[in-house]
N, C-alpha and C positions, 0 to 999 in steps of 0.2 A: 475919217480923221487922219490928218497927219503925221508924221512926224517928228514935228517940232511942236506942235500941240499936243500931242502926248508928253514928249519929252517935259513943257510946261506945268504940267498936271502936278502938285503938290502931293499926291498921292494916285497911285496905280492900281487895278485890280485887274490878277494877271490870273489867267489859268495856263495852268501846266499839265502837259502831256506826253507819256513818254508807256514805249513798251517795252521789255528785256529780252536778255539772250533765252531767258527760260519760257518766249513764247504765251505766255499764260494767257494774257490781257492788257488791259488799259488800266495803267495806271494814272489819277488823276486829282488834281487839287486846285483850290482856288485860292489865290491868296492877293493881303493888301501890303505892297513894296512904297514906301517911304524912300529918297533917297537912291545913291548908288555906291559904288564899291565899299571903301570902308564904311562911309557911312551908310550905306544900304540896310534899313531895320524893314523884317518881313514879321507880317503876322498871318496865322494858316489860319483861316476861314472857312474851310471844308477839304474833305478829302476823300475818292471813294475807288471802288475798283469794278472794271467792266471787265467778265471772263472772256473769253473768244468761244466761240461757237466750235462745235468738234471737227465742221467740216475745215474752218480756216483753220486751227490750228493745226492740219494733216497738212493742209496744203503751206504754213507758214515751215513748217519744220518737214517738208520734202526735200531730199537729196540732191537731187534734179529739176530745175524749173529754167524751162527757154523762155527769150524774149516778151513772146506774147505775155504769157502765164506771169510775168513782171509786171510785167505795162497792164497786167488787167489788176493784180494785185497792189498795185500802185493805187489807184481810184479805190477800190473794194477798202483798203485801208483807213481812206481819209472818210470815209462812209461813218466807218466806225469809231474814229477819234470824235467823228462830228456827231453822233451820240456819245460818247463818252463827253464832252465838250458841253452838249448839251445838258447836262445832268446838272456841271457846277454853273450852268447860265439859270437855269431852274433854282440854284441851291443863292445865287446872287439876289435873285429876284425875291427870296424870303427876307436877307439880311437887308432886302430893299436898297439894295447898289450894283450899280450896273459894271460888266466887264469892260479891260477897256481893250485887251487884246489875247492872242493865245501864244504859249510859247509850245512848241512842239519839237521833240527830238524825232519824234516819226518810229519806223522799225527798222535796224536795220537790218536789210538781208543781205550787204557783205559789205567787210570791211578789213583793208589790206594796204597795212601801215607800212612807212619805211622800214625798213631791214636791212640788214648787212647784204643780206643773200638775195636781196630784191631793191629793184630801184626806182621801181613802178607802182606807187600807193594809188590808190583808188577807195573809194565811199560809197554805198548805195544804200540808202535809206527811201523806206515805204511811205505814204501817206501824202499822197499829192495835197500840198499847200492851197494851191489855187481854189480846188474842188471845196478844200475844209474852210478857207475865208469865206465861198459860195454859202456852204451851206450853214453858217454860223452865221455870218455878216459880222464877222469882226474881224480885223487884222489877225497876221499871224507872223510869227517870227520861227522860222527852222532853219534845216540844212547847218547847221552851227560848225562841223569838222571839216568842209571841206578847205575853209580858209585857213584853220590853223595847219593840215596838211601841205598846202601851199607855201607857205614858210617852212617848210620843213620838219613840221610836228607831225604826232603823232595821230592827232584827231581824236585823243582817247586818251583814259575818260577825261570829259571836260568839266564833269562832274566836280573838280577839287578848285574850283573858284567859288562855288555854290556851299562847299562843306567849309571854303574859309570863310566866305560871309555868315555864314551862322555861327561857326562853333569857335571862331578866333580869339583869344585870350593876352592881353597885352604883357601877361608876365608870366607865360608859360606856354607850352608844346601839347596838344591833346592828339590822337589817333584814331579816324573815326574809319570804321571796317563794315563797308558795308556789303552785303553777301545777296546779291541778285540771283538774275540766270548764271553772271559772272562773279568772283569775287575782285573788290578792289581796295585799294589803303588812298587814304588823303592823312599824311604828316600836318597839320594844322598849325603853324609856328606863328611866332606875334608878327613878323616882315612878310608879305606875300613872294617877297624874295627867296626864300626858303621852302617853302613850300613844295612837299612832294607829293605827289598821286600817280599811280601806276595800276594794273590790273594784276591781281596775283596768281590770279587763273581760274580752275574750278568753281563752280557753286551749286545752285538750285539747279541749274540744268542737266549737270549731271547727278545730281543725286535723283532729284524723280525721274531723269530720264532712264537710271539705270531699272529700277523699277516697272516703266513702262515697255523695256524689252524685255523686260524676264518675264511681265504677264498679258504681253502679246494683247497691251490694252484692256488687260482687269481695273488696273489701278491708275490713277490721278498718278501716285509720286506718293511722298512718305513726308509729308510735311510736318509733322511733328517728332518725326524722327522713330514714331514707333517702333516700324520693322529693324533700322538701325540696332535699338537698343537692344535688341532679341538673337544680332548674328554673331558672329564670331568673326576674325581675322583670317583674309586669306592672303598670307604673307608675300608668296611668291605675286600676284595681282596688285597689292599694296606697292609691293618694290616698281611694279611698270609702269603705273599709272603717275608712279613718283617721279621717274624717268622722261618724263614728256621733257624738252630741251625747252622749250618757253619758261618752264619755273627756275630756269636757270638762269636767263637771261635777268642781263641789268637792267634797271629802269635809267631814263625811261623805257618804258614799253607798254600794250594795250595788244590785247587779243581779243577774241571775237567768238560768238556759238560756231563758227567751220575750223575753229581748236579744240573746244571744248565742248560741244554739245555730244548728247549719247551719239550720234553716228559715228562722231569723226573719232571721238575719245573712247568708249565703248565699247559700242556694238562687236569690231572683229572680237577684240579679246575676253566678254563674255559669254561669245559662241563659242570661242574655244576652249572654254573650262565649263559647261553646259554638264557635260557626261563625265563630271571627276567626283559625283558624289556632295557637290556644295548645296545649301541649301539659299531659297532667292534672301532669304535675310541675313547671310552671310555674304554675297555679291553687295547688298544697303548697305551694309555695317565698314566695307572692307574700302566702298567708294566715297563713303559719308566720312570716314577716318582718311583719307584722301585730301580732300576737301580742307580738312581741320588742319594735317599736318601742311600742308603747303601754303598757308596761312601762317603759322606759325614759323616756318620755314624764312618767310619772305620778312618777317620781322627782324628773326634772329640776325637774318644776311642784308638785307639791305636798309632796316631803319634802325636799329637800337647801335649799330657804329657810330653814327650819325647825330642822332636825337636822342635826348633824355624825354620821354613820354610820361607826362601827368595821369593820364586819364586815355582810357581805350572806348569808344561810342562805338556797341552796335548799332547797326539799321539794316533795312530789308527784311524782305520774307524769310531768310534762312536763319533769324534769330531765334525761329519758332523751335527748333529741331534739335532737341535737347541733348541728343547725346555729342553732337557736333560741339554746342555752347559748352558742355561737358569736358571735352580735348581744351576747347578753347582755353576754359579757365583751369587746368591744369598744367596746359602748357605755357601759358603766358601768367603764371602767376602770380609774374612781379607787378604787373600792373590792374590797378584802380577800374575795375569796371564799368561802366554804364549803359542805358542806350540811348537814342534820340528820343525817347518820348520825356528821359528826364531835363530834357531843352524845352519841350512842348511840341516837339516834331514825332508823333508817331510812328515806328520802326517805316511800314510802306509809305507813308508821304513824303518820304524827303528824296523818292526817286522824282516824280513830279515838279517836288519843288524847285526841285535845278534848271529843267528848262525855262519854268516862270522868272527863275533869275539872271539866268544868260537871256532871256527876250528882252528882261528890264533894263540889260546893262547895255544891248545894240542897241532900242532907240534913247538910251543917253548919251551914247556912242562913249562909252569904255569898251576897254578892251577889254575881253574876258576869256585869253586864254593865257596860261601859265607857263612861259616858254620852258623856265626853270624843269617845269613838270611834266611836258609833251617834248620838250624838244625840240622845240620852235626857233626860227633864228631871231623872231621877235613878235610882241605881242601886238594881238589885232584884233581889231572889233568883230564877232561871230557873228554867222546869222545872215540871214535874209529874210526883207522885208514885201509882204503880198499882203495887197489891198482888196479888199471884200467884191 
């Protein structure tokens, strides 16, 4: 199928796919796209999540990986999107409608945006395209950052054209926070001129990742925040992890798991408080409170000058993690809570959903990056297109 024949189609059915900084799995959804930009009306059809295997996710979240160990993880990738893939083509075939293409963010395993202090960005995202049209027989659209990188954006997150199409309000400003492997803000304004989305730093990654160095692989991660709820503050560790010079930085900006994953953010500085007597659910407690404050942080300093906020939408997996949501709404307790499911978008589908909607927007050929928001010198249609 084409693509002008697509683009003809009076309605779409797109699945989306996309994996995070936290590693975990395949996030995945099917949905039916009406329309584009403003008028783009999504409805979500299915949504489900494929874990990764123990062996890949060592080898997804290794220190060190040369060329080869790339290039084979590249393929091994798109293996597994094309079962994840598979699921919502199986989930099509009940609702009795067929797919018409895939949008895919991929994984990526580095990402290295303009800087003041660099002048060299660069993109690497898993999940060979070619292999996943093969093995699905449907179109695909990825690759989405490296064009807006090219105009001099930031490639990230691209996500805040996806959170305007859904949650855009013509007589007010909503704030939707969504808490991945990474944390990031999409300002939601009625102008897509306005519009801001940046990355605020910490999230899932580092909270179960702190977890998974402290039990040396007992434990998944703390996803409900349990162990959190149960430590204590370890103030002087609080102060460093506050000190990362990224949450200081102005938007835009976008970071990446080689900031914030337990290795990079982590690992030294809880080997070094190991033998001070802490217990591991005070390390939870101390990074999970990390997390929250720098969140709150990125509010106070770079959107509430700015914006007057109606309404705050969690989503993601880190909404689960209640002593975190706990800071949150204390700290932010001027504003109106909610999350994505009270839109009809359940908190994990609407990582998904975004690539389904930047795939929708390149074969209508809108632009769909936010220069406002990346820091782009101007807006350009994302994506690339690979034929089955």
């Amino acid at each position: 199928m084409t693509i002008s024949s697509l683009r003809r189609k009076k309605e779409r059915y797109v699945i989306g796919l996309t994996s995070d900084a936290a590693c975990l799995g395949v996030h995945m959804a099917l949905t039916r796209i009406k329309g584009s930009g403003a008028d783009l009306h999504l409805k979500l059809i299915a949504h489900d999540f494929l874990p990764y295997e123990p062996g890949l996710y060592t080898r997804l979240t290794g220190v060190r990986m040369d060329a080869r160990e790339l290039a084979v993880l590249d393929f091994d990738m798109a293996e597994v999107f094309a079962k994840a893939a598979h699921r919502m083509i199986r989930q099509a075939e009940e609702e009795k409608v067929e797919p018409d293409f895939i949008g895919s963010m991929g994984h990526t395993a580095a990402h290295a945006p303009i800087r003041r202090d660099s002048s060299n960005p660069g993109e690497l995202t898993l999940g060979e395209s070619t292999l996943l049209a093969r093995r699905t027989g449907l179109p695909v659209v990825s690759d989405f950052p490296p064009r807006d990188m090219a105009v001099g954006g930031q490639g990230a997150p691209l996500e805040g054209y996806a959170d305007w199409v859904l949650f855009r309000r013509v007589d007010r400003s909503v704030l939707n926070l969504h808490i991945g492997g990474l944390s990031r803000m999409t300002v939601v304004t009625p102008s897509m001129d306005n519009v801001m989305a940046f990355h605020v730093g910490p999230g899932v990654a580092a909270m179960d990742g702190a977890v998974q160095l402290l039990a040396a692989g007992g434990h998944q991660g703390d996803p409900e925040g349990a162990m959190a709820s149960r430590g204590v503050v370890i103030d002087e560790f609080l102060d460093l992890l506050l000190e990362h010079p990224f949450l200081s930085r102005v938007p835009p900006k976008s970071t990446s798991r080689e900031e914030f994953g337990p290795d990079a953010y982590l690992r030294e500085a809880i080997s070094a408080r190991k033998g001070m007597n802490h217990h591991m659910d005070d390390f939870s407690t101390t990074v999970t409170t990390a997390v929250a404050f720098s969140i709150i942080r990125a509010y106070t300093r770079f959107v509430k000058p700015h914006h007057t906020i109606a309404r705050l939408i969690l989503s993601g997996p880190g909404i689960t993690n209640e002593p975190l949501v706990a800071h949150l709404r204390k700290g932010l307790g001027e504003l109106v809570f909610r999350t994505s499911d009270d839109y009809g978008l359940p908190g994990t589908s609407l990582a998904p959903v975004a690539p389904a909607i930047l795939a929708n927007e390149y074969i209508c050929g809108v632009p769909a990056n936010i220069p406002h928001a990346t820091g782009a010198r101007q807006a350009v249609r994302l994506g690339k297109f690979t034929r089955p």
